[in-house]
KOLSE-794548 format. One record per residue (C-alpha): residue number from 1; x negated, y negated, z negated. Coordinates in steps of 0.02 Angstrom, whole numbers, plus 32768, in hexadecimal, padded with zeros to 4 digits. Layout:
nr,x,y,z
NUM,X,Y,Z
...
// end
This chain:
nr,x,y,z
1,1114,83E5,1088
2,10DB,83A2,0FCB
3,1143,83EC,0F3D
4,11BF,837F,0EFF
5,11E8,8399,0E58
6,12A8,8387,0E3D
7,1307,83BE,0D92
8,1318,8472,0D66
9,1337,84D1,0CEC
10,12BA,84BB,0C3F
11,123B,8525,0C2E
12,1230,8538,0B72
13,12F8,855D,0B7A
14,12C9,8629,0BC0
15,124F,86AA,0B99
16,1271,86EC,0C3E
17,11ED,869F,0CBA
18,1244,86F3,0D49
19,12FF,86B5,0D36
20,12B3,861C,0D15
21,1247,8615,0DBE
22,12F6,864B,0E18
23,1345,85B4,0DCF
24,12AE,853E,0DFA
25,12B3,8563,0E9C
26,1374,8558,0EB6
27,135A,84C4,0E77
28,12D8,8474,0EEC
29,133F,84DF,0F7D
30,13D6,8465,0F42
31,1356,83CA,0F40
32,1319,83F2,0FFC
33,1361,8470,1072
34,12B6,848B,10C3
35,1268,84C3,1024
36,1241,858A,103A
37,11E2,8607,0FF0
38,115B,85F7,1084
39,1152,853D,103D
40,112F,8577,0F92
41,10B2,85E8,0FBF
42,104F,857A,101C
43,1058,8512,0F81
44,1005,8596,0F2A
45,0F8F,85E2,0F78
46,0FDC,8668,0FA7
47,0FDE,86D9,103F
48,1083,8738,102E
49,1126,86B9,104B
50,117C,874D,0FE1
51,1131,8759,0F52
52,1182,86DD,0EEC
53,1222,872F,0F37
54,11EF,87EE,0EFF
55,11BB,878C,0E51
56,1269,8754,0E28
57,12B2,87F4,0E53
58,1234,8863,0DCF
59,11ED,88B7,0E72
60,114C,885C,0E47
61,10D5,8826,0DB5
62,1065,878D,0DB2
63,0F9B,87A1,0DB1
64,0F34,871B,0D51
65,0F04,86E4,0E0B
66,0FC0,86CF,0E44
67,0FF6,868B,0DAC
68,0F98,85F5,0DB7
69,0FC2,85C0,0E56
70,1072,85E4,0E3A
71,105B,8551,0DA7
72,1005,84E7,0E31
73,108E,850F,0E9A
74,1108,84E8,0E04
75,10C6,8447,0DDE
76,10BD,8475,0D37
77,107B,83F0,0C96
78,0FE7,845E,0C25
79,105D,8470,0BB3
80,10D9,84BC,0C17
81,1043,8528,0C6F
82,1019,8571,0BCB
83,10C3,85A1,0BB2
84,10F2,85D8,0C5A
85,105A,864D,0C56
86,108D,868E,0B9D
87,1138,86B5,0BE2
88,10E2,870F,0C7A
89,1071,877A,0BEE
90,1116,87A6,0B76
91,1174,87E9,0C2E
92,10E0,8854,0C63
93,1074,888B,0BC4
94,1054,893D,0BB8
95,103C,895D,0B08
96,109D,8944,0A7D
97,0FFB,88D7,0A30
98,1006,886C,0ABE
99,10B2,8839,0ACC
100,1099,880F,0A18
101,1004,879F,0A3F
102,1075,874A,0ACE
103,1112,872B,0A72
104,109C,86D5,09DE
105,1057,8672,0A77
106,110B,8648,0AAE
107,114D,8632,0A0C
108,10C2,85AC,09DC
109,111D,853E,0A5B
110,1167,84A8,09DD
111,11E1,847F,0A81
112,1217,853A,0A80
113,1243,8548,09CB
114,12A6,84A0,09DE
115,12F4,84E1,0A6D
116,132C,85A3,0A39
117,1302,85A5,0978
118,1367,863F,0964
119,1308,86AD,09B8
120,1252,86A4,0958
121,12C7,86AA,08B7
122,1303,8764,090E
123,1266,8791,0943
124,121B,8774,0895
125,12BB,87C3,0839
126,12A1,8870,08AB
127,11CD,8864,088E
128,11C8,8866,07E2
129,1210,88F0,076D
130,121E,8877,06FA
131,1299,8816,0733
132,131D,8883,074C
133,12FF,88CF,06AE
134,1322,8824,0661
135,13C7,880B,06A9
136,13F9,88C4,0674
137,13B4,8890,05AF
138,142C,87FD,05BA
139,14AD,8879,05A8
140,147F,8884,04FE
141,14DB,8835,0474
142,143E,87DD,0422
143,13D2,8794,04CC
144,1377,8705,04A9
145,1363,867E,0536
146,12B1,8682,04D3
147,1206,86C2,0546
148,11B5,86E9,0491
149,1245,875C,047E
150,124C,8793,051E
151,11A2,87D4,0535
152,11A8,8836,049A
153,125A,888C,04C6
154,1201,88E2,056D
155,11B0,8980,0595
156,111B,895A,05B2
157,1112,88CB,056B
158,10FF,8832,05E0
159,10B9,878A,05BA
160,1126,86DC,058E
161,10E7,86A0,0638
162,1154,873A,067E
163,11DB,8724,061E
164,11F4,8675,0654
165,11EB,8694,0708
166,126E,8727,06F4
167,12EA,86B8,0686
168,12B6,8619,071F
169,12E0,8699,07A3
170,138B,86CC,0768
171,13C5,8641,0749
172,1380,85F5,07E9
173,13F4,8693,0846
174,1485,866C,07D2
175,1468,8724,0777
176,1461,86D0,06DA
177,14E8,862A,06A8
178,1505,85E5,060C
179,15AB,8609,05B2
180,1617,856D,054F
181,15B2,85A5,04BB
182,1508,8579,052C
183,14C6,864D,0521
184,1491,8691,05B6
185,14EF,8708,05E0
186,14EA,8784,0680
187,1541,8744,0729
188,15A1,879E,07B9
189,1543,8766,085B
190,1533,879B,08F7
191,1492,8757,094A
192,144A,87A0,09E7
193,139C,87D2,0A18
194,1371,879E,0ACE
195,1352,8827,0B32
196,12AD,87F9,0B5C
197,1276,87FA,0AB4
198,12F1,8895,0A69
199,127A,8927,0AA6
200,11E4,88D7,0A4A
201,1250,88A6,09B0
202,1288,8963,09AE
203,11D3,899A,09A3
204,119C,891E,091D
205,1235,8940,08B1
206,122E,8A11,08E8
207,114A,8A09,08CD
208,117B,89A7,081D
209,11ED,8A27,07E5
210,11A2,8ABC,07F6
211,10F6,8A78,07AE
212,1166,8A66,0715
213,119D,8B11,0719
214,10FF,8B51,0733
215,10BA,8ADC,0689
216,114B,8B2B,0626
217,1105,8BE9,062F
218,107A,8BBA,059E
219,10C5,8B0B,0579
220,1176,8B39,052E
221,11A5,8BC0,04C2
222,11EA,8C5F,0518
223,129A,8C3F,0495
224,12CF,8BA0,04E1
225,1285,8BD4,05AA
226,12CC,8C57,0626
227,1261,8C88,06A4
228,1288,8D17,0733
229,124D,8D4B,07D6
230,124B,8DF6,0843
231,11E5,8E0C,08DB
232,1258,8E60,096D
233,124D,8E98,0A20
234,12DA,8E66,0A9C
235,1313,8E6E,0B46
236,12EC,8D9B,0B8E
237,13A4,8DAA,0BB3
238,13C6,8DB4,0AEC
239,138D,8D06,0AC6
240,1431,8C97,0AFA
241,1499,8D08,0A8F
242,1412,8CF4,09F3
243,140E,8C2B,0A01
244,14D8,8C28,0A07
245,14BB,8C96,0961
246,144B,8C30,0912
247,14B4,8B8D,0938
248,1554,8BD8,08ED
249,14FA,8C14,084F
250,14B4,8B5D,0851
251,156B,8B1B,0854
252,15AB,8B81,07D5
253,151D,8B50,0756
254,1543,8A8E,0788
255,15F3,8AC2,075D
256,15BD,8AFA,06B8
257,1545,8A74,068F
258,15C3,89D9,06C6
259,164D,8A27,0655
260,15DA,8A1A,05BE
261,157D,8983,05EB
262,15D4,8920,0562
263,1580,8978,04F8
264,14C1,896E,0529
265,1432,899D,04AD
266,13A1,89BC,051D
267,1375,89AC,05D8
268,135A,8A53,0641
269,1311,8A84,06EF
270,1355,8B04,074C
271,12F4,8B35,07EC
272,1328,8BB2,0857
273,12AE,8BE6,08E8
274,12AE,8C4D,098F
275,1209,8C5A,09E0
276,11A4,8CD7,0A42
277,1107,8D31,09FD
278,10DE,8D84,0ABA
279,10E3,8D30,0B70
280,115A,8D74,0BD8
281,1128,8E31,0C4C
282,1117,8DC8,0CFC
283,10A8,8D45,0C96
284,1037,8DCE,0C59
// end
């Protein structure tokens, strides 16, 4: 039986290459009751009439080998090839370098930043410390809609080429509107990172972070820095009750930051970290 190509769902509308496979194939199960996953696998190569089954449901990843026949199999245009296998990289990257290196693949897709331009802007915004450290300085009662001025206000210092893309990206997520007087001013949003994309954000915006903390130990004077840490042992147990800790001592500093917010001078970062320094006594 040849493929027959019938509309489904667009492929540069997801960054999830399995949903999107489950609704390609619903949708050529609609076209022609006879279609099956035996029929697809045949299609592409492919010995086991499951696998694109065990795929969808995350019991499976996609070799290089597999992946191209599932394209064959897909019918897919170069373009969309290069994109499918992109999305198939971002899912199933083991390193935090390598997701990177897929999402810039996926990202480069002109038909995927028409289609969901929101989420590059968010993906940018959570990748570079900059950015959020902009929207914070618009607080202040003298920001400048001005990269010149901009670069010079930061710690370190970035470059006008920076600047611009953190001023572009705000605006782009609606962070930053113009009031009647035409001043940017900071904007109430609520704009939501895809969950295939949150965990990576998380480590860009968590790796950016603590570089800067670890800059500020020689780079900014102990007077205007606070830095503390203790090294403890504790029972594995301990840890839920220390992260509920930490996240209520993190409220009650947003608390006190929001009520003074109207009255911004300078832009602070205020990490607070958990990790372990040992592996764990059945590890060892």
């Amino acid at each position: 039986m040849a493929v027959r190509r019938v509309p489904g769902p667009d492929l540069f509308q997801t960054i999830d290459y399995r949903s999107w496979l489950r609704g390609w194939f619903d949708a050529q199960k609609a076209a022609d009751h006879r279609y099956s996953h035996r029929v697809f696998a045949r299609s592409a190569g492919i010995r086991s009439p499951s696998l694109l089954n065990e795929v969808i449901k995350g019991n499976r990843n996609l070799s290089q080998r597999t992946t191209e026949g599932f394209i064959r199999a897909l019918g897919l245009s170069q373009e969309e090839a290069r994109f499918f296998e992109a999305l198939v990289h971002l899912d199933q990257a083991e390193t935090v370098a390598a997701k990177n290196d897929a999402w810039e693949r996926v990202n480069a897709s002109r038909r995927f930043r028409r289609a969901r331009p929101l989420d590059g802007s968010m993906m940018r915004y959570l990748s570079n410390w900059y950015i959020p450290a902009t929207r914070e300085l618009a607080h202040r009662a003298d920001f400048r809609d001005d990269p010149a001025w901009l670069s010079r206000q930061l710690v370190p210092t970035i470059t006008q080429s920076q600047a611009r893309d953190a001023l572009g990206t705000l605006k782009a997520l609606g962070m930053l509107a113009a009031d009647a007087t035409g001043a940017l001013q900071p904007a109430e949003v609520s704009v939501v990172t895809p969950h295939e994309v949150a965990g990576l954000a998380a480590h860009n915006y968590h790796r950016e972070m603590i570089a800067r903390a670890g800059d500020a130990i020689e780079g900014i004077d102990p007077e205007e820095r606070h830095l503390c840490a203790v090294t403890v042992g504790i029972p594995a147990a301990l840890v839920p009750r220390l992260k509920e800790e930490l996240n209520a001592f993190q409220e009650r500093l947003l608390n006190l930051c929001d009520d003074q917010a109207a009255a911004t001078e300078r832009v602070y970062q205020v990490n607070l970290q958990l990790f372990p320094l040992t592996r764990s006594p059945e590890a060892s």
